[in-house]
NUDOTOR-552401 format. One record per residue: residue number from 1; residue in one letter; x, y, z of N, C-alpha, C in turn. Coordinates in pm, 1 decimal. Atoms other than C-alpha are relative to their C-alpha. Layout:
ATOM  num  residu       nxx       nyy       nzz      caxx      cayy      cazz       cxx       cyy       czz
ATOM  NUM       a         X         Y         Z         X         Y         Z         X         Y         Z
...
***
This chain:
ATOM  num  residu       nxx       nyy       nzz      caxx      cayy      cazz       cxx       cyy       czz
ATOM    1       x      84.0    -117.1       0.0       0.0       0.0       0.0      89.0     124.1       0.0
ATOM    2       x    -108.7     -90.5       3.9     154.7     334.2     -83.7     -95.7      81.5      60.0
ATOM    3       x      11.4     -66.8     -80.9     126.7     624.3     152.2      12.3     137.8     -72.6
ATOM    4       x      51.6    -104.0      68.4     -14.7     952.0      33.6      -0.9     144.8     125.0
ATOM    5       x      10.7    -121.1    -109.4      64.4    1290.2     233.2      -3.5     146.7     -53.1
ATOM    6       x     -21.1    -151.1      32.8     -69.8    1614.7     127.5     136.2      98.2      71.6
ATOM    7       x    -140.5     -86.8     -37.2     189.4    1923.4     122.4     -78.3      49.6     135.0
ATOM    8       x      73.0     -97.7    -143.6     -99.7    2127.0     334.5    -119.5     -75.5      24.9
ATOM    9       x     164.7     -18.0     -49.6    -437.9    2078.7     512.7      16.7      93.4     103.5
ATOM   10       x      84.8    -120.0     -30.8    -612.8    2390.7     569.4     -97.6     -26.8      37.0
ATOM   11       x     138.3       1.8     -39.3    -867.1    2425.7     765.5     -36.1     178.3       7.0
ATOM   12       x      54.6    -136.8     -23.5   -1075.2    2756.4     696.7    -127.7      36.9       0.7
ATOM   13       x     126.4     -13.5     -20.2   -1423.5    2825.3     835.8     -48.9    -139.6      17.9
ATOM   14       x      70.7      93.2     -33.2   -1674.0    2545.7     805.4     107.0    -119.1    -137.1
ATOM   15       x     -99.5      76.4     122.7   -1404.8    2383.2     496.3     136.6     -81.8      78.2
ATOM   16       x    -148.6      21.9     -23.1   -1107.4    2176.7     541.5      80.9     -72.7    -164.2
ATOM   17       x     -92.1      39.7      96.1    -841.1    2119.3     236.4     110.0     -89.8     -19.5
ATOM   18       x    -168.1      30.3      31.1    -561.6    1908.7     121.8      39.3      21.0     -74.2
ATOM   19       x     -88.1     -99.7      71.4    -355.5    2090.5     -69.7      97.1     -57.1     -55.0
ATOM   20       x     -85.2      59.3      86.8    -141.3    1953.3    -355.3      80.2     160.2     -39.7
ATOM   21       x     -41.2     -75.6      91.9     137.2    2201.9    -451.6     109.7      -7.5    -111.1
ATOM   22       x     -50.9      34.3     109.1     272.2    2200.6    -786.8      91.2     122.9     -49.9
ATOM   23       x     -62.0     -89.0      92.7     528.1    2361.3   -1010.3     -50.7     -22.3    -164.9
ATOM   24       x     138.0      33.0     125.3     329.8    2489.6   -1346.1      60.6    -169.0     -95.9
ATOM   25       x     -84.8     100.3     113.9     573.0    2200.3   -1562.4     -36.5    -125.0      49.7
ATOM   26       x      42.1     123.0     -11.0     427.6    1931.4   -1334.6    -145.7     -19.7      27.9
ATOM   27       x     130.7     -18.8     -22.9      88.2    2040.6   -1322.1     -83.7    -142.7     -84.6
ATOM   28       x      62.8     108.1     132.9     -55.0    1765.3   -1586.3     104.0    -127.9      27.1
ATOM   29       x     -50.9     121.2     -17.4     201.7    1471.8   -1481.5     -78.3     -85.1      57.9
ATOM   30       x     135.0     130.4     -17.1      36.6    1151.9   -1465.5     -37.8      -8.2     107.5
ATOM   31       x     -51.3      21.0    -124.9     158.7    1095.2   -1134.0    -140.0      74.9      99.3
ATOM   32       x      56.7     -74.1     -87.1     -13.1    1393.3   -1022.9    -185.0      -7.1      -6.4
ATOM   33       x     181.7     -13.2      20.4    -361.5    1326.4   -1198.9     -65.1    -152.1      69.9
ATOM   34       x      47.8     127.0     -92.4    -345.7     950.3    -998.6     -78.2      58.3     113.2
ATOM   35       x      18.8     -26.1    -124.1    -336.2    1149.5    -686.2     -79.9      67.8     -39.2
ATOM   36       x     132.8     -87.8     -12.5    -601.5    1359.6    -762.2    -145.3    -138.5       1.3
ATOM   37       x      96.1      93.7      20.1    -848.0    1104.1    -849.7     -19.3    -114.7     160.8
ATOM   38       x      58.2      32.1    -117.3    -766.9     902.1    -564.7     -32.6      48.6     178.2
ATOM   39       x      66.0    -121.3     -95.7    -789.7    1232.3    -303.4    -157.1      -8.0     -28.2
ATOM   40       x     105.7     -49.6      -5.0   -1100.1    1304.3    -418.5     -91.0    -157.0      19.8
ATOM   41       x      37.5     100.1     -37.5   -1216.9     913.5    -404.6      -7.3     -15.6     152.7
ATOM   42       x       7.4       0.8    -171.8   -1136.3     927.3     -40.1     -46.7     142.1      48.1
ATOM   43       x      91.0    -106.8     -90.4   -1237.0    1260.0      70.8    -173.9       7.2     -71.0
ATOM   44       x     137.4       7.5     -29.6   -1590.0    1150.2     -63.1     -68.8     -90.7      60.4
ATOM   45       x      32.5     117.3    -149.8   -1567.7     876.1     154.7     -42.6     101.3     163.1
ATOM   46       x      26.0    -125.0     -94.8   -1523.0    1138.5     397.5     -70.7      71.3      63.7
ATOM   47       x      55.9     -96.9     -29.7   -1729.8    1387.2     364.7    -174.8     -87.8      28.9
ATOM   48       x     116.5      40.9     -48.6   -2046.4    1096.9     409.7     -22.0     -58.0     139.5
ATOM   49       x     -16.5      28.7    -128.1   -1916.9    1041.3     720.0     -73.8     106.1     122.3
ATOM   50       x      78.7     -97.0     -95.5   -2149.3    1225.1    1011.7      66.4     111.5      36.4
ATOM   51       x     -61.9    -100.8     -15.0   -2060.8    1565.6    1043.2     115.8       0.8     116.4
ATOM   52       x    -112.5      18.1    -139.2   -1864.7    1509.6    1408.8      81.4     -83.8     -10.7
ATOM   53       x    -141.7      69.7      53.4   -1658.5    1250.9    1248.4     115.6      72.8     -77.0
ATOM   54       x    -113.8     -67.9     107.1   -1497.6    1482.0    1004.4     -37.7     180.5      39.4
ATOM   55       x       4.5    -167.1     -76.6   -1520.7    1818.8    1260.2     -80.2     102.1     -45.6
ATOM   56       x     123.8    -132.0      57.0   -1842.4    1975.8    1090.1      36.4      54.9    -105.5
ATOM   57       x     -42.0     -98.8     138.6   -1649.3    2036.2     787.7      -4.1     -81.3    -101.4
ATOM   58       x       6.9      95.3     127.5   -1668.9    1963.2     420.1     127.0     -20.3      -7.8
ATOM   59       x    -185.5       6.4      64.3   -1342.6    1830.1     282.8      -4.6      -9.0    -156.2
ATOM   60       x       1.8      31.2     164.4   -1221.5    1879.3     -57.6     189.7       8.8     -47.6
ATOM   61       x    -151.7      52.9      60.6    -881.2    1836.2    -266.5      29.7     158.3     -88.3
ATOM   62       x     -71.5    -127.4      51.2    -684.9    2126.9    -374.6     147.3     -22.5     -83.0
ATOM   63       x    -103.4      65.3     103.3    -441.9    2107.7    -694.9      45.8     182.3      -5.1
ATOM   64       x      10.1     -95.3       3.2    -264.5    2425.9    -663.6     169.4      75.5     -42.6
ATOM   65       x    -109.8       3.3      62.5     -10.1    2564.2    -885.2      95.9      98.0      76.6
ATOM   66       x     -20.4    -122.3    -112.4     269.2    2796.3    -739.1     -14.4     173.4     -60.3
ATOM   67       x      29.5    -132.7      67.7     234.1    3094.5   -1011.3    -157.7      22.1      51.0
ATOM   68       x     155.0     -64.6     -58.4    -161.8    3080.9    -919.5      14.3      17.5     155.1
ATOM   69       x      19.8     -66.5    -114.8     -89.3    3095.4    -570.8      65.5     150.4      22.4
ATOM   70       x     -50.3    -127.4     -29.0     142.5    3385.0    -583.2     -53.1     132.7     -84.0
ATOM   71       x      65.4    -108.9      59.4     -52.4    3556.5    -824.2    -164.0      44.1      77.2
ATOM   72       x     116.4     -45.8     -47.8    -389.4    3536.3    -635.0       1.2      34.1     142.9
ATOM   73       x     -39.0     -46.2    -125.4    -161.6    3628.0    -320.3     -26.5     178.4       5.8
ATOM   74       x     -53.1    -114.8      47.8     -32.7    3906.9    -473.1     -91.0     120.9     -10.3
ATOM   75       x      50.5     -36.9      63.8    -355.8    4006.7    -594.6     -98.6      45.6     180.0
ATOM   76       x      53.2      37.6    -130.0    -490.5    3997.0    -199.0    -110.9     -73.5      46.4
ATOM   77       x      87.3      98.5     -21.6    -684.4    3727.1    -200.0      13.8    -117.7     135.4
ATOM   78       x      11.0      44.1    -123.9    -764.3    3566.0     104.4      20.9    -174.4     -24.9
ATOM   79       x      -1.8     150.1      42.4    -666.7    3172.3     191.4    -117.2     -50.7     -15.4
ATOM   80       x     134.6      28.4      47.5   -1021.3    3078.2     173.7     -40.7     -23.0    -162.3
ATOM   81       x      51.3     -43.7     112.7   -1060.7    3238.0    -134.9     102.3     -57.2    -134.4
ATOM   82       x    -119.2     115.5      46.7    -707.8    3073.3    -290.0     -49.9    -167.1      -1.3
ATOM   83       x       7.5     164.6     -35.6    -805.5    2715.3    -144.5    -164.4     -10.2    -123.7
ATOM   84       x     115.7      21.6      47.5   -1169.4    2782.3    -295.0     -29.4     -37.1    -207.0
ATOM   85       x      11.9      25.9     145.2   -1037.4    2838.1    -653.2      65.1     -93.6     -55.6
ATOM   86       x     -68.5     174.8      85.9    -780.0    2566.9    -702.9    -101.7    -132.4      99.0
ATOM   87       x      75.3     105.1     -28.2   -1019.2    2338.1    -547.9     -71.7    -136.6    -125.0
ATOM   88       x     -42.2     106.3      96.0   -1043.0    2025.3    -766.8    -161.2     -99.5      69.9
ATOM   89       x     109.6      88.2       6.7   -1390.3    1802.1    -837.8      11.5    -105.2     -63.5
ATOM   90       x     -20.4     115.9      93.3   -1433.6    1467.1    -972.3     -55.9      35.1    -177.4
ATOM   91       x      12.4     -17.2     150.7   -1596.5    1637.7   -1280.4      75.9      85.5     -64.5
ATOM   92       x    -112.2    -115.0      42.3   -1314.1    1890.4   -1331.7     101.3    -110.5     -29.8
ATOM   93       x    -110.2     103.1      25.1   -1045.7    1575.1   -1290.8     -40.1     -84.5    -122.3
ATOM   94       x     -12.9     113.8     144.0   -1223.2    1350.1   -1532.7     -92.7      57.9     -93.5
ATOM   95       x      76.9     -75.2      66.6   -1365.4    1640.3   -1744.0    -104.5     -12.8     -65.0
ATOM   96       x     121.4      56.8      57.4   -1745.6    1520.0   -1752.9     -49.0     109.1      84.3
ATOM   97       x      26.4    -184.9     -92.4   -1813.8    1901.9   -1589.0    -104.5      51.0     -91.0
ATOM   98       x      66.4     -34.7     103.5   -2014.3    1945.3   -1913.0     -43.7     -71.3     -92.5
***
């Protein structure tokens, strides 16, 4: 069994994140689109778990490049509001979003 450790988890407000961070050149490596798929497989295990199991918060998977973070730093965007936009869905990963 291989062992999977986000860079971050954020917790902000009623949300909590795990946070993938990437450099833009490995953004699209295979590697990285495994781990997405199976983050988001387990944090929807997760999130059907009774709210006081998983601290009243939703959980979700965050793919987050470092030019978009420093640009939507830069830009003064709040971590909330950072975690909220690289936030990563199963229909965004296996682009059936549409």
């Amino acid at each position: 069994m291989i062992s999977y450790y986000p860079d971050f988890i954020v917790k902000a407000g009623a949300s909590v994140y795990l946070v993938e961070t990437k450099a833009l050149k490995d953004m699209n490596d295979q590697n990285v689109r495994q781990k997405e798929l199976a983050a988001l497989d387990w944090l929807k295990k997760i999130n059907e778990l009774n709210p006081d199991d998983r601290m009243g918060c939703e959980w979700s998977y965050v793919l987050l490049g470092e030019n978009t973070f420093y640009s939507l730093r830069n830009k003064g965007a709040s971590v909330q509001e950072i975690m909220e936009f690289g936030k990563l869905t199963q229909q965004k990963v296996s682009k059936t979003l549409f």
